[in-house]
C-alpha positions in Angstrom: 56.4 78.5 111.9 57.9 81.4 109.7 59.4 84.2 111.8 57.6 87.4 112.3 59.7 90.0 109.8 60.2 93.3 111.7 58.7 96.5 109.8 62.2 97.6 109.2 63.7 94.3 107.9 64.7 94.7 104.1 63.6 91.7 101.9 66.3 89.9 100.0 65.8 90.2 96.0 65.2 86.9 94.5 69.2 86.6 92.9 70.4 87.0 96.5 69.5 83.1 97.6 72.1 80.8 99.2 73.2 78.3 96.3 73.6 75.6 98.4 75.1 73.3 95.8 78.3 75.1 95.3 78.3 76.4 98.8 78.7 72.4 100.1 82.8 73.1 99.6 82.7 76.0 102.2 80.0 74.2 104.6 82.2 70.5 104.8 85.3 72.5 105.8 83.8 73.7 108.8 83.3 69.4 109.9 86.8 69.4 109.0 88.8 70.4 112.2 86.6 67.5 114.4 89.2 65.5 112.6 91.5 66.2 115.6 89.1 63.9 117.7 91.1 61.0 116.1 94.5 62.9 115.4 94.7 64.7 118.4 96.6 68.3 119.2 99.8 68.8 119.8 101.8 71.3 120.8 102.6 72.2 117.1 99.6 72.3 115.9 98.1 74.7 118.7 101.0 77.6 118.0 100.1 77.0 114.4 96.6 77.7 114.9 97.0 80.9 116.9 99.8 81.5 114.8 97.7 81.2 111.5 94.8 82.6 112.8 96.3 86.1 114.1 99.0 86.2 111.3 96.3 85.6 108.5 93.4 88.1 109.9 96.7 90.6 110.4 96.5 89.9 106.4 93.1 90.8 106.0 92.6 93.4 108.3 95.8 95.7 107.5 95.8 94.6 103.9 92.6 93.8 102.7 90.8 96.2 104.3 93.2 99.1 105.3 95.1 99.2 102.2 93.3 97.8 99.3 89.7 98.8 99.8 91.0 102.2 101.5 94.8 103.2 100.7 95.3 104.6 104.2 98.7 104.2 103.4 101.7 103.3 101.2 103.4 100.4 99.7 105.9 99.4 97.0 104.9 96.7 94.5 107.0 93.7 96.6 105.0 94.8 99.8 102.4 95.1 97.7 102.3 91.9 96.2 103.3 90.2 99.3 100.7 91.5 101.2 98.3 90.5 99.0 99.3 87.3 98.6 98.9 86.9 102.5 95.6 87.9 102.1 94.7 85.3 99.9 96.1 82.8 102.7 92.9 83.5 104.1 89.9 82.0 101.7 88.6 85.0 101.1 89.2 85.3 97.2 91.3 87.9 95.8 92.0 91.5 96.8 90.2 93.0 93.6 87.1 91.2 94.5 87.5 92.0 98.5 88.2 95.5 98.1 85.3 96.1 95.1 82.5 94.8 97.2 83.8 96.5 100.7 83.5 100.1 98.6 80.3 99.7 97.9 79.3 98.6 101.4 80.9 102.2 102.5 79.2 103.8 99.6 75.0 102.5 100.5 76.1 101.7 104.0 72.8 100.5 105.9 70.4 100.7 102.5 69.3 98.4 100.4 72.0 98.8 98.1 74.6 97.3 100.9 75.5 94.3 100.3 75.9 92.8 103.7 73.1 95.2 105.2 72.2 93.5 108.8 69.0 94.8 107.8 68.6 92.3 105.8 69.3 89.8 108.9 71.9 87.8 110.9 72.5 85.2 108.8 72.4 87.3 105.6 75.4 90.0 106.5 77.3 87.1 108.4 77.7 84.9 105.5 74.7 84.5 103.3 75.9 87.1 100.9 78.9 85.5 100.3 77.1 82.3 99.3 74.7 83.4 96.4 75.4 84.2 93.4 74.7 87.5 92.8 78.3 88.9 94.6 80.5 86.2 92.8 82.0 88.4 90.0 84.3 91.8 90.4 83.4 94.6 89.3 86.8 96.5 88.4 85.9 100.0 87.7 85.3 100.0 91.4 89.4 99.2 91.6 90.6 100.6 89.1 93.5 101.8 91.1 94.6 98.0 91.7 93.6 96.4 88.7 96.5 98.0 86.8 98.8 95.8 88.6 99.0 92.6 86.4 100.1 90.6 89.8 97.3 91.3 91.4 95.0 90.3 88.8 97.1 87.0 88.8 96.4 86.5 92.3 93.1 87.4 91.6 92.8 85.1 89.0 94.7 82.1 91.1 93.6 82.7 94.6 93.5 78.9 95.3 97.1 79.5 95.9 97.7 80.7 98.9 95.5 78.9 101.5 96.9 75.4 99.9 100.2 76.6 100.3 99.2 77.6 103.8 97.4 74.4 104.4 100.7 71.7 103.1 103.0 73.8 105.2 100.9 73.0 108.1 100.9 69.5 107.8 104.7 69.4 106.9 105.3 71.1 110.1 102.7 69.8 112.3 101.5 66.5 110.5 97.9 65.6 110.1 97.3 67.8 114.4 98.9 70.5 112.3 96.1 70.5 109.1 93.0 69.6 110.9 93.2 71.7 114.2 95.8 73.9 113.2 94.9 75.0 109.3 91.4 74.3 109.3 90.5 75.2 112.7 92.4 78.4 112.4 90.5 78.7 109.1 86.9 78.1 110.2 87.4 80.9 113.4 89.2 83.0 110.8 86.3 83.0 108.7 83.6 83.9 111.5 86.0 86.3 113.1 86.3 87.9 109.8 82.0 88.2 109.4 81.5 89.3 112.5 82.6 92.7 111.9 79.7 92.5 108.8 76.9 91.0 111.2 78.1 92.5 114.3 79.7 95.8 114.2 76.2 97.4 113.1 74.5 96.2 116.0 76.7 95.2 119.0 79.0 98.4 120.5 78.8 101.6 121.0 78.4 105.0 118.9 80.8 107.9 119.4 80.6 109.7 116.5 77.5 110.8 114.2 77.5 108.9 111.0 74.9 108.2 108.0 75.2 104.6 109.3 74.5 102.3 112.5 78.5 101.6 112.8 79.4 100.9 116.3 82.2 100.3 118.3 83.1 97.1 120.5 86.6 95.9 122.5 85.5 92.1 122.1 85.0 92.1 118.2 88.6 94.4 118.5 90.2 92.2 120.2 89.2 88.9 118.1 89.8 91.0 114.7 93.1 92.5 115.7 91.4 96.5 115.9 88.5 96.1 113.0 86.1 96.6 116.1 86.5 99.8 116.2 83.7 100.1 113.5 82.4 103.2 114.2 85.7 105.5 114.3 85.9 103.7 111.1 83.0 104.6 109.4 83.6 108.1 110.8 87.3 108.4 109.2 87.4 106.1 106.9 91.2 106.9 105.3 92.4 105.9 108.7 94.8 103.7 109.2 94.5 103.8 112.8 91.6 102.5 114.0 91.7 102.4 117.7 91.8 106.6 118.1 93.0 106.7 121.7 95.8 104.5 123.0 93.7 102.4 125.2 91.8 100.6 122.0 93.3 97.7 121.2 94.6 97.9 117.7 97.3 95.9 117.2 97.2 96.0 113.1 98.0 99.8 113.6 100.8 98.9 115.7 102.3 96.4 113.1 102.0 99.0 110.1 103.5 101.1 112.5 106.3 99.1 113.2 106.5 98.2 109.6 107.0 102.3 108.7 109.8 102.6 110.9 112.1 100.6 108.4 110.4 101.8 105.4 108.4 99.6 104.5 105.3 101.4 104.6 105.0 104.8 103.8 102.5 107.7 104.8 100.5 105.9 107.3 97.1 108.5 107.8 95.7 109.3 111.3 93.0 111.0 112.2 94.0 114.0 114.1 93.0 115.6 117.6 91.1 118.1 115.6 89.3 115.4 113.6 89.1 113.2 116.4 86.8 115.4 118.8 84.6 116.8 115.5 81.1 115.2 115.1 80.8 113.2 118.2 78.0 112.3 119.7 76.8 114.6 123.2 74.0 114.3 125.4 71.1 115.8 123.6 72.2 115.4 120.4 70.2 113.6 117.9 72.1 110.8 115.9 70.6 111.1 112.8 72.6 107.9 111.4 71.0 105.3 114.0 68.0 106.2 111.7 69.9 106.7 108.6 67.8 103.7 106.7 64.7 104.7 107.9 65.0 108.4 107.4 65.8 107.2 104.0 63.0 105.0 103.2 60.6 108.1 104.7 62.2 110.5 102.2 61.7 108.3 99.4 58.2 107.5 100.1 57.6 111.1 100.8 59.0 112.1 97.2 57.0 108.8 95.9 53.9 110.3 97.7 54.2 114.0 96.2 54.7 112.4 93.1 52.0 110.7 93.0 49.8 113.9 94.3 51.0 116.0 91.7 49.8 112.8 89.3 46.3 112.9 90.9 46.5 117.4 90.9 47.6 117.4 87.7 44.6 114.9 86.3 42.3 116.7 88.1 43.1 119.8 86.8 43.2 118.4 83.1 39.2 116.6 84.0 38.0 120.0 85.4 39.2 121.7 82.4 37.8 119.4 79.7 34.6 119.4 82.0 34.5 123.4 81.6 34.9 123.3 77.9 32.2 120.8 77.3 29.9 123.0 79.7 30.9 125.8 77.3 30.2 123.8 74.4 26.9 122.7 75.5 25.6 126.5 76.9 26.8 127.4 73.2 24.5 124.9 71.8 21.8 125.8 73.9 22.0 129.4 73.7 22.0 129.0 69.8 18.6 126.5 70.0 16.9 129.5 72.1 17.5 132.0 70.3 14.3 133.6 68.0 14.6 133.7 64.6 15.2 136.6 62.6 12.9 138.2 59.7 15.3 137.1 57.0 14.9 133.4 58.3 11.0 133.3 58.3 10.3 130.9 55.4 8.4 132.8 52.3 5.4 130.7 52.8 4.9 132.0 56.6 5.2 135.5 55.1 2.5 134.7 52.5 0.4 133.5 54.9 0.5 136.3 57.4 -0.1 138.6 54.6 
């Protein structure tokens, strides 16, 4: 039986199905880490997983996200490059094609344009997007601040690199425990823990603050994303690098970058401040206009839709009653001129005769 689609749901375009040929790679990998059944887990291999698991979304989260898609703060090019590279450790392609498609989620956050929208359903925003093929390419004028590096593009170009040296280092130190449970078990609860923040964060949490979006805030998806589940502060203050405002959200890739600025490795870390922090939020009584932010816009578009199309229908009626006034002009002409009597000087001579 085919489930009931809500009235709000947004139907995906016909370029946005799952190719499930080339998606069998990223499907087999998740059988992968039952291998332990057989090889068993050792002490190794369970530090390695929490080890690769935490260090890796660290990667993501702080560098991926924080830096690359939004520049909340400062590196050098080695930082740079290194922490781009780390990010890669995580199978999520490069950080040119991460940081173009997050943009444009901030930019039609919620609408059809989004790319992940959870509009578009569960499945869809948690991973189908990732497996069509509409989303595969990068568009770099949305990164045109990175793509001048020519080591990121290499990275970009030769992101294979980095999870395989991930994955032979874990079986060097741990053995075949150490690449099934801890590299591709780490791997498969990277990936999810990663998605979750795209299928989750927009509809599992809470709102402070009033945003054109349905961004939400949640301790568990913090806590299993290292601070990302803070969504909503997020979408409220973007540039932040901080995304746990207050000191009781758990945000521990703030207090890494942190750490890191204290010997100079990173540089101008941005904070929202107190000011910023209390502006906008949301009070008792107030109306949250971005919990309806997709609907409002569908309404205003079929609103200017409908007035178009009423000034159509005014505009033809006003061009039908006019041409119906001039051809009731025309014809009182003609009649006017068939009625009227005939002059002396257009009696035909032989009348005249005749009368005389």
């Amino acid at each position: 039986m085919a489930r009931a689609r809500t009235p709000h749901a947004i139907a995906r375009a016909d370029d946005e199905k799952v190719n499930w040929v080339t998606s069998i790679p990223f499907l087999a990998l998740h059988l992968l880490p039952f291998a332990a059944i057989w090889t068993g887990v050792s002490l190794r291999a369970a530090v390695l997983f929490v080890v690769l698991y935490f260090g890796r979304v660290f990667f993501i989260t702080a560098g991926y996200h924080r830096y690359f898609s939004h520049r909340s703060y400062r590196l050098g090019r080695p930082m740079q490059f290194l922490m781009a590279f780390g990010g890669t450790t995580a199978a999520q392609k490069g950080p040119l094609w991460w940081a173009a498609h997050h943009r444009d989620h901030h930019r039609y956050s919620d609408t059809d344009e989004d790319i992940h929208s959870p509009l578009k359903g569960f499945w869809w925003s948690h991973v189908g997007w990732i497996l069509c093929d509409k989303y595969n390419g990068t568009d770099l004028d949305r990164v045109k601040d990175l793509a001048k590096y020519p080591e990121l593009r290499f990275l970009e170009r030769f992101d294979w690199i980095g999870p395989w040296t991930v994955g032979i280092a874990a079986f060097l130190i741990g053995g075949w425990s150490g690449l099934f449970f801890g590299f591709f078990g780490s791997q498969v609860l990277l990936w999810h823990g990663t998605f979750v923040i795209n299928s989750l964060a927009h509809v599992f949490g809470r709102r402070r603050y009033v945003t054109t979006d349905t961004s939400r805030n949640s301790f568990l998806l913090a806590f299993l994303t290292m601070g990302e589940g803070w969504h909503n502060n997020h979408h409220y203050y973007q540039v932040s690098a901080r995304q746990g405002f207050y000191w009781w959200e758990w945000d521990p890739s703030f207090y890494v970058l942190k750490a890191l600025s204290w010997v100079g490795l990173v540089k101008d870390l941005k904070v929202p401040t107190k000011k910023v922090r209390e502006a906008q939020r949301i009070r008792a009584g107030n109306f949250d206009v971005g919990m309806f932010g997709a609907y409002t816009a569908k309404a205003r578009a079929a609103l200017a839709a409908a007035g178009d199309h009423a000034a159509d229908i005014a505009g033809a009626r006003r061009r039908a009653l006019e041409q119906l006034a001039a051809s009731a002009r025309e014809t009182a002409d003609g009649l006017a001129r068939l009625l009227e009597p005939p002059t002396p000087a257009t009696v035909p001579v032989t009348q005249r005769r005749r009368r005389l």
